[in-house]
N, C-alpha and C positions, 0 to 999 in steps of 0.2 A: 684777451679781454683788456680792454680800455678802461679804468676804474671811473663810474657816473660819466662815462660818452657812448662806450658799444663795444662793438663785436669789429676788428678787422683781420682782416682774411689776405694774407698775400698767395696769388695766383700764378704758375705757368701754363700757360697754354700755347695749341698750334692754329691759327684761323687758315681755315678752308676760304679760298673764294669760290663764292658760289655760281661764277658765271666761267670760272675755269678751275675744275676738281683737281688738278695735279698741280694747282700757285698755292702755295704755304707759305706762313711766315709765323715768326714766333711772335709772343705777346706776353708781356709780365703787366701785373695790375694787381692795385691794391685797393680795396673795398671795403669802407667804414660803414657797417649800419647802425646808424640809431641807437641809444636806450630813451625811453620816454613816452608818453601817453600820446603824445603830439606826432605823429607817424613821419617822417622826413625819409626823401628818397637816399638812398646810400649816398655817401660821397665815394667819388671812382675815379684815380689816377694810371695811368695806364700808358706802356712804352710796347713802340710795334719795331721790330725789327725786322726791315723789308722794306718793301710794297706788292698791294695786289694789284692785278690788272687795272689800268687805263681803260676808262668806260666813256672818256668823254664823244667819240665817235656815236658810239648804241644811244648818249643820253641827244645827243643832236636830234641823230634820224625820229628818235622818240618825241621830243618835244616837236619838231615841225609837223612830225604827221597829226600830233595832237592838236596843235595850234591851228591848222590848216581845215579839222574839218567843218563841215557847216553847219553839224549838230552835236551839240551837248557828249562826251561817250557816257555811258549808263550800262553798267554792268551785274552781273547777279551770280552770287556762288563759283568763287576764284578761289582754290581749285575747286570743280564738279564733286560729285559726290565717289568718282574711281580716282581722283588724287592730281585729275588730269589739268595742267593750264595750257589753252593756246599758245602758240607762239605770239598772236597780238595782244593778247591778254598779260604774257610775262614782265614787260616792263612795271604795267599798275600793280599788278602781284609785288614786284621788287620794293617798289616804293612804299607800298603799304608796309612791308616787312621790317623797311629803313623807319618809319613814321611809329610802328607801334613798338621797334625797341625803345624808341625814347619813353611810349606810354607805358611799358613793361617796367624798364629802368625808374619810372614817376611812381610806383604804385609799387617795387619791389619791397620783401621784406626777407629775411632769413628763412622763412618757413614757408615762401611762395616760389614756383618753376612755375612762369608764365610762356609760354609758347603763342604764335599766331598760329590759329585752325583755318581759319577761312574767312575772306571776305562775302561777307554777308550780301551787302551791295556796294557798290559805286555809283554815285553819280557828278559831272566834271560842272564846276562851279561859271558859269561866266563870269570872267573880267575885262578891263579896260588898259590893265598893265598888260608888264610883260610876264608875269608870273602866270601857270598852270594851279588852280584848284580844285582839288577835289574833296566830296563830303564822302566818308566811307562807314560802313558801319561794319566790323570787325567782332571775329568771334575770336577769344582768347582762352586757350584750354591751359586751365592750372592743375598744370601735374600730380601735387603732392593732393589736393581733395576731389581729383578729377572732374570739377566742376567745368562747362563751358558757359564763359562770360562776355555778354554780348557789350561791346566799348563802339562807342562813336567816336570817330576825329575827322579833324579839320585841317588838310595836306595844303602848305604851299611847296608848288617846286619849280626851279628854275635852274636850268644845268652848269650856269655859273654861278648860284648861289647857294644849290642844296636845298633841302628838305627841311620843314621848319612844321609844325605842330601849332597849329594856332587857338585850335579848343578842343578838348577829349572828357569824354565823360563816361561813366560807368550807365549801362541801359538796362530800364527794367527786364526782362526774363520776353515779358511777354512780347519786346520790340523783335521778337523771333518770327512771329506772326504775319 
């Protein structure tokens, strides 16, 4: 306890990569939350000892094929309802996963376990740049009140620049519909 700042929390953990199960690496981090009416997303300092897989190859092939096709991609319920993602489908799975930790991270509090359930929809944004957009609407299952909450965001990505959040919002119930 932090006297009139918060709660910090020092962490060790092992991060799994998720695109190869047996690459680990260790991770210390320390995690300031809030005290105050005014909600502020944690602050989070954090040391990785490692690296995980070089993905720049998968984000290549991924970006041309997207760049390349002649329509819009428009996707629905990533994973299926057996847990299941295509292999064409895992890249936007990935991404969204990278996009709504930031929006988990914005919206964190001590008494919330925010996971990603499922993308709700996809649909890929035309631009004129070099940037990939997509508009996603994401269901967000919070552990501790089991509630699922349906969050919209706004993906840019570019495999030299990374993933950036450009607008996220909480959705009414009924944007399930």
């Amino acid at each position: 306890d932090i006297a009139d700042v918060g709660h910090k929390y020092h962490l060790e953990l092992e991060l799994e990569d998720i695109l190869n199960k047996d690459s680990t690496v260790n991770c210390t981090a320390e995690v300031l939350y809030h005290l105050g009416n005014k909600p502020l997303p944690p602050d989070v300092q954090f040391t990785i000892d490692g690296e995980l897989k070089n993905t720049d190859e998968a984000d290549n092939v991924f970006y041309n094929r997207i760049k390349s096709r002649e329509k819009e991609l428009v996707a629905e319920n990533i994973p299926d309802s057996h847990g299941n993602v295509s292999p064409e489908m895992e890249p936007i799975h990935l991404l969204a996963w990278a996009a709504s930790g930031y929006v988990i991270w914005q919206n964190s509090t001590e008494n919330t376990n925010f996971q990603l359930a499922q993308i709700k929809r996809v649909k890929q944004v035309k631009r004129s740049d070099e940037y990939l957009e997509f508009d996603y609407l994401v269901l967000l299952h919070e552990m501790v009140s089991q509630e699922i909450i349906p969050w919209q965001m706004t993906v840019l990505w570019h495999p030299q620049h990374g993933v950036q959040v450009t607008q996220n919002s909480l959705q009414p119930k009924h944007s399930l519909e």
